[in-house]
C-alpha positions, 0 to 999 in steps of 0.5 A: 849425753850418750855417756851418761846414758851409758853409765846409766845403764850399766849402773843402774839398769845393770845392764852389762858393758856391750848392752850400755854401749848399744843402748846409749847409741842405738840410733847409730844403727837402728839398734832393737830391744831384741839386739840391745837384749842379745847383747848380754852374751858379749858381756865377761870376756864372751866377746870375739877373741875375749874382746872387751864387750864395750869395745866390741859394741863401739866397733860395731856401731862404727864403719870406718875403718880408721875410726876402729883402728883408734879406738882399739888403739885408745883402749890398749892405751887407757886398758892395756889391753882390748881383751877383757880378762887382760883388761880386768887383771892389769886392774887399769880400767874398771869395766864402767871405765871401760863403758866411758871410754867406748862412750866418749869415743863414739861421741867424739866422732859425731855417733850421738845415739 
């Protein structure tokens, strides 16, 4: 259900990819309006080291580890890259895609928001 929160809010809501990843899963960490709405800095490539802003997000809500190091892996494996503007310019993944693959990943390992 929190992907389709996510897709949600970045279709409709226009929110951008790291604010629909934070939105969807908020409960993960007590995530506030306040924080959903600073978010919208991450968006564009803005993230840490131009990281892509719906990975970035997903890493945030995530403690493991390990469960990062399989998410950043599963980006560059559907992205080829984790970085956005390399993301953006293979032209693999759109940016809802790449919301979707934060999203499913999150669900998977059980951080339903």
């Amino acid at each position: 259900m929190s992907t389709k929160n996510a897709v949600h809010s970045y279709t409709n809501e226009r929110l951008n990819c790291a604010q629909s990843i934070l939105k969807a899963f908020r409960e993960r960490k007590n995530i506030s309006n306040e924080q959903v709405t600073a978010a919208r800095k991450l968006g564009g490539g803005k993230a840490d080291n131009g990281l892509c802003g719906a990975l970035h997000a997903a890493l945030s809500l995530l403690d493991d580890p390990e469960q990062q190091e399989s998410l950043r892996r599963s980006f560059d494996d559907v992205a080829g890259s984790q970085q956005c503007r390399e993301i953006r310019a293979k032209e693999l993944i759109s940016c809802l895609q790449c919301v979707e693959v934060a999203a499913r990943f999150l669900e998977k390992t059980g951080t339903e928001g």
